[in-house]
C-alpha positions as CSV (number, residue, x, y, z in Angstrom):
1,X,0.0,0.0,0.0
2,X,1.4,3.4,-1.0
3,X,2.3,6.1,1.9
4,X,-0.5,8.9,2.0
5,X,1.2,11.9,0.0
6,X,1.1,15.7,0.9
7,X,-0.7,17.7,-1.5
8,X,0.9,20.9,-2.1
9,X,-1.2,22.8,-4.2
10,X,-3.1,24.6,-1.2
11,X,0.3,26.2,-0.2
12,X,1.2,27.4,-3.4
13,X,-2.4,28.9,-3.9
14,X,-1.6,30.9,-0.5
15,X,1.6,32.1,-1.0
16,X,0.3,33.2,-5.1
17,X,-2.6,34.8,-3.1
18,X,0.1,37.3,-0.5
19,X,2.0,38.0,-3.4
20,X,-1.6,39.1,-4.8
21,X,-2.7,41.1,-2.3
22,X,0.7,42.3,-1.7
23,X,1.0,43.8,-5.1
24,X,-2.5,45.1,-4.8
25,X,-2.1,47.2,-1.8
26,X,1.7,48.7,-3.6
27,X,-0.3,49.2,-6.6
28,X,-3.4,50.8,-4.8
29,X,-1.3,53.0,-2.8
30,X,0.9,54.0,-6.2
31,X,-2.4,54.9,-8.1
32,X,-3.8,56.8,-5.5
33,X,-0.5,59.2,-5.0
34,X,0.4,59.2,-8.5
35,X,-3.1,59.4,-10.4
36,X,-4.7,62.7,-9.7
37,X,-7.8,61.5,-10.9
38,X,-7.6,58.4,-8.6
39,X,-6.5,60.8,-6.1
40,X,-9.3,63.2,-6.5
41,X,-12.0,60.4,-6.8
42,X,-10.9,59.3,-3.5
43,X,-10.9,62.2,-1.6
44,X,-14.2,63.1,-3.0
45,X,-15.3,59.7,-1.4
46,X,-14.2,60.1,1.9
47,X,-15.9,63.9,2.1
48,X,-19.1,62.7,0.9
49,X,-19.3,60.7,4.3
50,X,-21.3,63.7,5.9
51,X,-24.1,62.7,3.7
52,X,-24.6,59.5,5.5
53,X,-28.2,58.8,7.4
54,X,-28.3,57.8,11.5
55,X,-28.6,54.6,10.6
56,X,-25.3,54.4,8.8
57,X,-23.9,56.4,11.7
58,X,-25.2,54.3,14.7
59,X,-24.1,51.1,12.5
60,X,-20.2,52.5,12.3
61,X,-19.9,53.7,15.8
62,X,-20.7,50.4,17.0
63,X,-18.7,48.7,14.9
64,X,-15.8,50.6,15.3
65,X,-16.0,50.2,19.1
66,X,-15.5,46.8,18.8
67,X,-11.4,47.4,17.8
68,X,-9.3,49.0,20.7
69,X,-6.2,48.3,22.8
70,X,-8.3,46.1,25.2
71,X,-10.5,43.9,22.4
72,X,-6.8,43.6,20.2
73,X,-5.0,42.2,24.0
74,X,-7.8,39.7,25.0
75,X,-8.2,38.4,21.5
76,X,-4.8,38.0,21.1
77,X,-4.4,36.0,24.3
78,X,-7.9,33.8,23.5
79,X,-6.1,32.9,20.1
80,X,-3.0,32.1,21.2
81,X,-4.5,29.8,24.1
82,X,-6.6,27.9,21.7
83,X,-4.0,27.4,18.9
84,X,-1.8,26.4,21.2
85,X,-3.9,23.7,22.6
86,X,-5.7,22.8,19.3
87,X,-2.3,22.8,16.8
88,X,0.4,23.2,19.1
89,X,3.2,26.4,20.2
90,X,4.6,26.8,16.5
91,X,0.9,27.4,15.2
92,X,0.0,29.7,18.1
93,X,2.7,31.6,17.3
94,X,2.2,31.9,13.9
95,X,-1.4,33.1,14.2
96,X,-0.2,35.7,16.8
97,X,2.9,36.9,14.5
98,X,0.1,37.1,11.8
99,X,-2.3,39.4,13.8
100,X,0.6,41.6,15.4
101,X,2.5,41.8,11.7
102,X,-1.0,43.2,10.7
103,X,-1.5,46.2,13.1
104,X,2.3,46.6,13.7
105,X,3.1,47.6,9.8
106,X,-0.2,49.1,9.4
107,X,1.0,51.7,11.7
108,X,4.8,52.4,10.5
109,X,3.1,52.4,6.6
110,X,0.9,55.2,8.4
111,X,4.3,57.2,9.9
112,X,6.5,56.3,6.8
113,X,4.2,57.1,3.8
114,X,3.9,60.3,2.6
115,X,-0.1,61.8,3.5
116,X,-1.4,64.8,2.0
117,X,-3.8,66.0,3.9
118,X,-5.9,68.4,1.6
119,X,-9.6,70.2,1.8
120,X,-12.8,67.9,1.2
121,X,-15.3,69.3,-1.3
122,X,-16.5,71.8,1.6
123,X,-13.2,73.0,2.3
124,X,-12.8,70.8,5.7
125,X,-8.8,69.7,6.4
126,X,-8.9,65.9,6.2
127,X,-6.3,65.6,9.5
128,X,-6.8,61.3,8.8
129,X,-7.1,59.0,6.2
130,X,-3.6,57.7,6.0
131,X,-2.7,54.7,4.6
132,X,-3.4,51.9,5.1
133,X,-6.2,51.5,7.5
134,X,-5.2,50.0,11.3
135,X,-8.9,49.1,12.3
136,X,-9.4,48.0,8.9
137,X,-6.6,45.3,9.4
138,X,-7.2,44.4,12.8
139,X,-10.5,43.4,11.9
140,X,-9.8,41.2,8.7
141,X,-6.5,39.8,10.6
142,X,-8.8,38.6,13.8
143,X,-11.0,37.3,11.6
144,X,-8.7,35.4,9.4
145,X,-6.9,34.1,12.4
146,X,-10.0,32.7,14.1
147,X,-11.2,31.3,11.1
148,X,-8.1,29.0,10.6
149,X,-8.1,28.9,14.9
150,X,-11.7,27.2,15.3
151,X,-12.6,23.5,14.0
152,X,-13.6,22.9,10.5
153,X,-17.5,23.1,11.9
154,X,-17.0,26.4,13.8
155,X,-15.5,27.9,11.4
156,X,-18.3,27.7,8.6
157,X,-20.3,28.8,11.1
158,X,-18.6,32.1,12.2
159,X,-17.5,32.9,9.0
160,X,-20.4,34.6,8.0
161,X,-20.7,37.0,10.8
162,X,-16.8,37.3,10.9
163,X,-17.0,38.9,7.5
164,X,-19.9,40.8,7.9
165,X,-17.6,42.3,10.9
166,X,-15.0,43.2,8.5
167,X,-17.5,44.7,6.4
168,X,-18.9,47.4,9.3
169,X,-15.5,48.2,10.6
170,X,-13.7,48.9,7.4
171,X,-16.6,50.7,6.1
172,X,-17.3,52.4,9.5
173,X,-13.6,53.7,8.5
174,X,-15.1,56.0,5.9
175,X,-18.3,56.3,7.4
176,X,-16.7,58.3,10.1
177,X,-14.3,60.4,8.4
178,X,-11.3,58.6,9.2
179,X,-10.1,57.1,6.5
180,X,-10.7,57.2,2.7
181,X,-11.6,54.2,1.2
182,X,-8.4,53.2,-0.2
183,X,-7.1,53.6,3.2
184,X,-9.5,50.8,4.2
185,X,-8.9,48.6,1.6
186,X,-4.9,48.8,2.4
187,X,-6.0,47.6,5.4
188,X,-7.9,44.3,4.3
189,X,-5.0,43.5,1.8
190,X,-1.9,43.9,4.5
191,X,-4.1,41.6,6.8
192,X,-4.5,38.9,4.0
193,X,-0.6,39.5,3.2
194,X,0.2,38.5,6.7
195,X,-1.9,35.5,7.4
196,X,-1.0,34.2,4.2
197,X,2.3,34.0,4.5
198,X,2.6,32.9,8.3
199,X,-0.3,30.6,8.9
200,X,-0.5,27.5,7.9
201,X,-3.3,24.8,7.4
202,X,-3.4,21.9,9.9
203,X,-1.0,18.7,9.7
204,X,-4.5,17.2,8.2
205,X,-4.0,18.5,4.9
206,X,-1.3,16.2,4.0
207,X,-3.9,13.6,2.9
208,X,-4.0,10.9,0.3
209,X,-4.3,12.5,-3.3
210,X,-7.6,10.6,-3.9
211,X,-9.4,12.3,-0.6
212,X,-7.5,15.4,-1.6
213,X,-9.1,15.4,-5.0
214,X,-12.9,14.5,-3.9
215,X,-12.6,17.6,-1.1
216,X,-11.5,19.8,-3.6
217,X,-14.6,19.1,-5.9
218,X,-16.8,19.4,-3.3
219,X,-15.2,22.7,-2.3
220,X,-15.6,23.9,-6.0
221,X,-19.4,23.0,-6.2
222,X,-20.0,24.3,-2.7
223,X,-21.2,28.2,-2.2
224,X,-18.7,30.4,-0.5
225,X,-19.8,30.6,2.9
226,X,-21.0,33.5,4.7
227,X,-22.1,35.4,1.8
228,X,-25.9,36.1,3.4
229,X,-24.1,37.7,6.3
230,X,-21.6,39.7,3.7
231,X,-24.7,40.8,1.7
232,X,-27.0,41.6,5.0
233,X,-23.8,43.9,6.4
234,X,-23.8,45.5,2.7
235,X,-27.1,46.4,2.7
236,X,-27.8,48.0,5.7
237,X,-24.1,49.9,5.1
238,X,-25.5,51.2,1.5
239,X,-29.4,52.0,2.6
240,X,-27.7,54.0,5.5
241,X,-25.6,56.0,3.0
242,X,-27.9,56.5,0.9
243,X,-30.8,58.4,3.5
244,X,-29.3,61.2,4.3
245,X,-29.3,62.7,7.5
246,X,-31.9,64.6,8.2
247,X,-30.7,68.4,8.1
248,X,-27.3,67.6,6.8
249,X,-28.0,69.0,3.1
250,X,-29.4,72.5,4.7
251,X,-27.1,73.0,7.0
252,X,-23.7,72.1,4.9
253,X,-25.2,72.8,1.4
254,X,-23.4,69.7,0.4
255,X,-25.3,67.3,-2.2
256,X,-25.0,63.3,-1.7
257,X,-21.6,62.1,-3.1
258,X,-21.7,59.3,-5.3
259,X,-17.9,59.1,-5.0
260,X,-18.8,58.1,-1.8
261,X,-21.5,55.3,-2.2
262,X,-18.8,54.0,-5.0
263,X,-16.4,53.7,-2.4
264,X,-18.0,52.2,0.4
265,X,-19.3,49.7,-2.5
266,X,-15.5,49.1,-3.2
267,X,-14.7,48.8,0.2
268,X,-17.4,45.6,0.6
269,X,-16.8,44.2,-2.1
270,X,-12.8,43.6,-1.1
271,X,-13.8,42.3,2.3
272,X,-15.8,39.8,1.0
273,X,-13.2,38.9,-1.2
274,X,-12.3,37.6,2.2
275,X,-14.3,34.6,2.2
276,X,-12.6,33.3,-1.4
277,X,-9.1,32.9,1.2
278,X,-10.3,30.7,3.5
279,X,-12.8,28.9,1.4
280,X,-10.8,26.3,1.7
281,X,-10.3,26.3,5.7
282,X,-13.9,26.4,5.9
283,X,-15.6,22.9,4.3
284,X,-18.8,22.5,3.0
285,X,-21.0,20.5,5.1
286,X,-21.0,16.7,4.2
287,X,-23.8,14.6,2.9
């Protein structure tokens, strides 16, 4: 009987998928400081945020709240705890490494990058919106993390509201005035950079080529999980935008941006892109 043979495939799809996103977020950054249009676009995004109805504004704040010193401390410590006794010291590590890489770089890319900080469409000083985003990649490294942390069952099951997380706080980013959107979309692509290139599937992927094969076409038929959650989080994050808040137009003669509905759009639609990297942690239930 032939030995059970590793399958390597998954590991080159994850390291092509950090060198994706890693030459996404150069070339994002690179378009918006060298493209005026791109530039312009994007500023014009983040200044339309004052358009945004209660419901939008009550959505972000919570959101946001969720990502501080304290949350960023506890999490870390419940992940390590668990990966350590699910997979073992050199996994908990990793998944550590991978959330402190995240908000680590996040914040020298924000000292070390050169910011502009410009007038908005009203003439307002945009003191924020440096590159990239930290809440932005706190939030999709925790959820990457916990996603490859939790069992195989778990894991289909949070993803969904993990991602619709994401979602608010990247979003909430804009929403607030924070960021622009590229900002939070830096943010999302630094976080997939660093879990892809520390964090590592369990030993059980090295599995005979035959089981290998028939997971991976049950993978391929299944749906990507978590996308009601993704599209719940996206609607109630556009409908928000779009009702303005009632006396905003009045009292800063300022008309609804669509800059800024493109961008929030733009900013959903890469964190669901979310739930294509871990597809593959996260199996489709069995019949």
């Amino acid at each position: 009987m032939s030995l059970p043979q590793a399958v390597p495939m998954t590991s080159l799809s994850r390291r092509a998928l950090g060198s994706i996103a890693a030459a996404a977020l150069v070339a994002l950054f690179a378009a918006v400081r060298l493209v005026p249009r791109v530039d312009a676009a994007d500023r014009s995004a983040l200044s339309g945020r004052l358009d945004s109805g209660t419901t939008l504004i009550a959505i972000e704040r919570l959101a946001l709240a969720t990502v501080s010193v304290a949350t960023l401390a506890v999490g870390l410590l419940v992940l390590a705890v668990v990966t350590v006794r699910r997979r073992g010291v050199g996994a908990g590590v990793r998944i550590v490494a991978s959330v402190l890489g995240a908000v680590v770089s996040a914040e020298l890319l924000k000292r070390l990058l050169p910011f502009d900080p410009g007038l908005t469409d009203t003439g307002q000083a945009i003191t924020s919106g440096s590159f990239p985003s930290g809440h932005s990649a706190i939030a999709a490294a925790f959820a990457l993390a916990v996603a490859a942390t939790l069992g195989p069952r778990l894991a289909r099951r949070s993803w969904g509201p993990l991602v619709a997380w994401v979602s608010l706080v990247a979003a909430g980013t804009v929403a607030a005035g924070w960021h622009r959107p590229s900002d939070a979309v830096g943010g999302v692509l630094l976080a997939v950079v660093w879990h892809t290139a520390l964090v590592r599937r369990p030993a059980a992927e090295a599995l005979p080529a035959a089981v290998a094969r028939q997971r991976t076409a049950i993978r391929s038929r299944a749906v990507v999980p978590g996308w009601r959650w993704w599209l719940v989080a996206c609607a109630a994050i556009l409908v928000g935008a779009l009702v303005p808040h009632a006396g905003t137009e009045i009292e800063l003669r300022e008309t609804a941006s669509h800059l800024y509905v493109l961008g929030l759009a733009a900013v959903l639609a890469t964190t669901g892109a979310l739930m294509l990297v871990v597809q593959d942690r996260v199996p489709a239930r069995s019949h």
